[in-house]
C-alpha positions, 0 to 999 in steps of 0.5 A: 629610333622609334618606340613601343607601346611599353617604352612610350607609357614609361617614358611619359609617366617618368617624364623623361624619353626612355629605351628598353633595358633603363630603369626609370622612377614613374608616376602610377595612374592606379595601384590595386591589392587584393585579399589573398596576398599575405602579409597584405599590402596595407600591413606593410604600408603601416610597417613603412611608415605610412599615414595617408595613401598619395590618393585615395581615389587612385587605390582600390583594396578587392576582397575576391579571392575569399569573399565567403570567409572560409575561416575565422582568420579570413574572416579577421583579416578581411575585417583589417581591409574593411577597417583600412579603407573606411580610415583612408576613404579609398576604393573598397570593393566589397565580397561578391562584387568580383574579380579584381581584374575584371572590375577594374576595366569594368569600373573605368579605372584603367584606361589607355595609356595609363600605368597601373600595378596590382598585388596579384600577378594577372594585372598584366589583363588591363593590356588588353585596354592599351594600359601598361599594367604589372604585378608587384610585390606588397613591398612594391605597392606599398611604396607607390602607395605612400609616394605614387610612384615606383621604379620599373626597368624598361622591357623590351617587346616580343610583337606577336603578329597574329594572321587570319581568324580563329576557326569555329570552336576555337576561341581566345583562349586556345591561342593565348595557350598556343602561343604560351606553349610555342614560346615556353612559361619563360620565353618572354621573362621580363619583356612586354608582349605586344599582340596586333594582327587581324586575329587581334582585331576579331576579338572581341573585348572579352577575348581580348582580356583573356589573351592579356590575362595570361601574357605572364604565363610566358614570363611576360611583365605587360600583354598590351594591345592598341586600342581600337574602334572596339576599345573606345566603343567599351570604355563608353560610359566606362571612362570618367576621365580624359585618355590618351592611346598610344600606338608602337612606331613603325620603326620601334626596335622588338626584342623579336617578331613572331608571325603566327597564322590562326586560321587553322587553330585547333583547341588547344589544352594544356596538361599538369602541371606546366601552363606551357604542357600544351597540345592539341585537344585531339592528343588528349581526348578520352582522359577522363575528369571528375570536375569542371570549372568555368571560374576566374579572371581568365574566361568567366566573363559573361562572353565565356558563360554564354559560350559554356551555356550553348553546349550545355543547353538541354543537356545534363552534365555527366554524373561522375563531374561536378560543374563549378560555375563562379561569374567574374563579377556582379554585373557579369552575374546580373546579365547572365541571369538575365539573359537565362544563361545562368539558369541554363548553366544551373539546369545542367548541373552547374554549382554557382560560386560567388563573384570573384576567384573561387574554385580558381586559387583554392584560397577561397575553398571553394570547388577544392578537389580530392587526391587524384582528382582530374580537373578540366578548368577555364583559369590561367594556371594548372600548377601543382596545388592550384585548387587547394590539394597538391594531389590533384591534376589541373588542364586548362582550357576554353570554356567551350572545351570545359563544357564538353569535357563536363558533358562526357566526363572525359576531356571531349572536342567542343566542336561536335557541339559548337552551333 
C-alpha cells in the first residue's frame, strides 16, 4: 500500500515505515515559539529541567504578537524571551521583524520534507512549502526542545482536489473559506488535508500559504501540498540546506477524497462568530462595518497588500471605517514601500501597525474595536473576542472584499472594483 505526504514525512523523521492511525517517537527539523503563549515555552523548558536547547540553530523564539509592549508585564516578559535567547545563542526575531509564519518560510527554515512544530496553532502554514508542520502545546515543545524530538500519531488525509481556476475578484482566500464551511470547523479533526488540482497549481506562493494557513480551521493538524516548479523557484536564495520533496503515491489510502470545482467561485465571507459561518458575499452585501483589517499571518503578505492597494488607489475609505493595515513582515514592509503600495494604502486612509500579528489576536492592543462593533478582517478566525472585546463581531475575508467593505462602509462585492 502506498503512502501519504503525512505518513511518508513521519515515517522518515521516526525511522521506521508507518500508517495512519500508529504513534511514532520522530526527530523535528525545527521547533518555533512565539510571544503570546503563557506560560512560555522556555518557562516550562526551566520547569523541565532543561539547561541547554538540543540545537540552538534549530529553534527560534518570534516576538510578534505584541511587538509594542502595550504593558509593563509584556514589556518584562519580552525581557524573559530576549535574556533566553542571548544564554542559548538561539534564533531570536526581534519586535517588527513580523509574523512567525510568515518569517520562518522567508527565512529558509522550513523546507520540503521536513517536520516542524511551533506554539502557535497556525504553523500548519509551512505546508504550503511541502513541510509537515503542526501546532503543540509549551509542554510539547518544550520536550523537543530539550530532546529533539516528540511523539505524533499518524493522521489520515482528507485529499482536496481542486479543479478549474478561481474567476477574476476571487482569491485563495475565498476558497480555503469555501472549503472550511463545506467540511465544517471540525470535519478534518486530527487529519492532515492535502490540496493538489490545477486551482492548487495557479496559486502563487502567497496564496498558497493562505490556504494552509487556515487548514486547522477545519480541525486539520497539517495543510500540505507538493512542491512544485513554483516552490523550488521561491526556496531559491531562501534554503541554506539540502531538501527532499515528497510526493503522495498513486495508491496511498485517504481518509476521503473530495473533488471541488472552482471555476465558478464566488467571494466568499465568513460571519461571527463561527470560521465555518460561510456564505457567499451576495447573502451578506449591505451589513455595515465600523472597521477593517488588512492584518495577519493569513493575507497580509505583500501579494495581499498590493491586491487591497489596487481597489483603494484614488479612493478614501469611508468616513465612519477605520483602515488597520499591519504588513506581515519587514521585508514584506520594504517592498510595499517601495513599490508605493504603502503609501497608496496610507493615502486611503489606512493606520499601519508594526510587522507582525496586531489588530489580529488583540494581544497586541492594537486596532481593538468597541462593544457592537462590526469588523471586516483578512485573518483566520472570527471567534468571540478575537480583537480584544467579546463585544465585538468579526467576518473574515479576502483582502479584496475587505477593501471594498472599507470603501462603502458596509461588506461590498470586490468585483465592481477588480481591474
Amino acid at each position: 500500500m502506498g503512502k501519504t505526504i503525512a505518513e511518508k514525512i513521519l515515517g522518515k523523521h521516526a525511522g521506521k515505515n508507518t500508517a495512519a492511525g500508529e504513534i511514532v517517537m520522530a526527530d523535528v527539523d525545527f521547533i518555533m515559539s512565539v510571544d503570546g503563549n503563557r506560560p512560555l515555552s522556555i518557562q516550562v523548558f526551566r520547569e523541565m529541567g532543561g539547561k541547554n536547547l538540543f540545537d540552538p540553530k534549530k529553534f527560534a523564539l518570534v516576538i510578534d504578537h505584541a511587538p509594542s509592549s502595550p504593558t509593563a508585564t509584556v514589556a518584562n516578559t519580552l525581557k524573559l524571551v530576549r535574556q533566553f535567547a542571548r544564554e542559548q545563542g538561539c534564533i531570536l526575531y526581534e519586535a517588527g521583524e513580523g509574523s512567525c509564519h510568515q518569517l520562518l518560510p522567508e527565512r529558509g527554515h522550513v523546507l520540503p520534507g521536513d517536520l516542524v512544530i511551533g506554539t502557535d496553532s497556525h504553523t500548519c502554514t509551512y505546508g504550503a512549502l511541502n513541510v509537515f508542520s503542526t501546532g503543540v502545546g509549551v509542554s510539547d515543545a518544550a520536550a523537543a526542545m530539550i530532546s529533539g524530538k516528540l511523539w505524533f500519531k499518524v493522521p489520515e488525509t482528507i485529499r482536496f482536489v481542486l479543479k478549474g481556476r478561481l474567476p477574476a475578484g476571487v482569491y485563495a482566500k475565498d476558497l480555503i473559506l469555501h472549503l472550511i464551511g463545506s467540511v465544517t470547523a471540525d470535519g478534518a479533526t486530527y487529519k492532515a488535508a492535502e490540496y493538489v488540482g490545477e486551482a492548487i497549481s495557479a496559486l502563487s506562493m502567497d496564496g498558497r500559504l493562505t490556504i494552509s494557513n487556515m487548514a486547522v480551521e477545519m480541525g486539520a493538524k497539517a495543510g500540505l501540498m507538493e512542491a512544485d516548479g513554483k516552490t523550488l523557484a521561491w526556496l531559491k536564495g531562501r534554503a541554506a540546506r539540502p531538501f527532499e520533496p515528497v510526493v503522495s503515491d498513486p495508491d496511498a489510502r485517504f481518509a476521503d477524497v473530495l473533488e471541488y470545482d472552482v471555476s465558478k467561485l464566488t467571494p466568499q465571507v465568513a460571519l461571527p462568530h463561527r470560521v465555518d459561518n460561510v456564505v457567499p458575499v451576495e447573502e451578506a452585501l449591505g451589513r455595515p462595518i465600523q472597521q477593517a483589517n488588512i492584518v495577519a499571518c493569513t493575507n497580509s503578505r505583500l501579494e495581499d497588500l498590493e491586491i487591497a492597494a489596487s481597489i483603494l488607489a484614488g479612493r478614501r475609505v469611508h468616513p465612519g471605517v477605520r483602515l488597520y493595515v499591519v504588513p506581515a513582515s519587514r521585508p514584506v514592509q520594504m517592498e510595499a514601500l517601495r513599490r508605493g503600495i504603502l503609501q497608496t494604502l496610507l493615502e486611503a486612509g489606512g493606520i499601519l501597525g508594526v510587522p507582525g500579528c496586531g489588530a489580529c489576536s488583540g494581544g497586541s492592543h492594537f486596532g481593538v474595536a468597541a462593544d457592537g462593533d462590526h469588523v471586516i478582517t483578512t485573518a483566520n478566525r472570527n471567534f468571540r473576542g478575537r480583537v480584544a472585546n467579546p463585544e465585538a463581531f468579526i467576518t473574515l475575508a479576502s483582502p479584496a472584499t475587505v477593501a471594498a467593505s472599507a470603501l462603502e462602509g458596509k461588506i461590498a462585492d470586490c468585483r465592481k472594483y477588480v481591474r
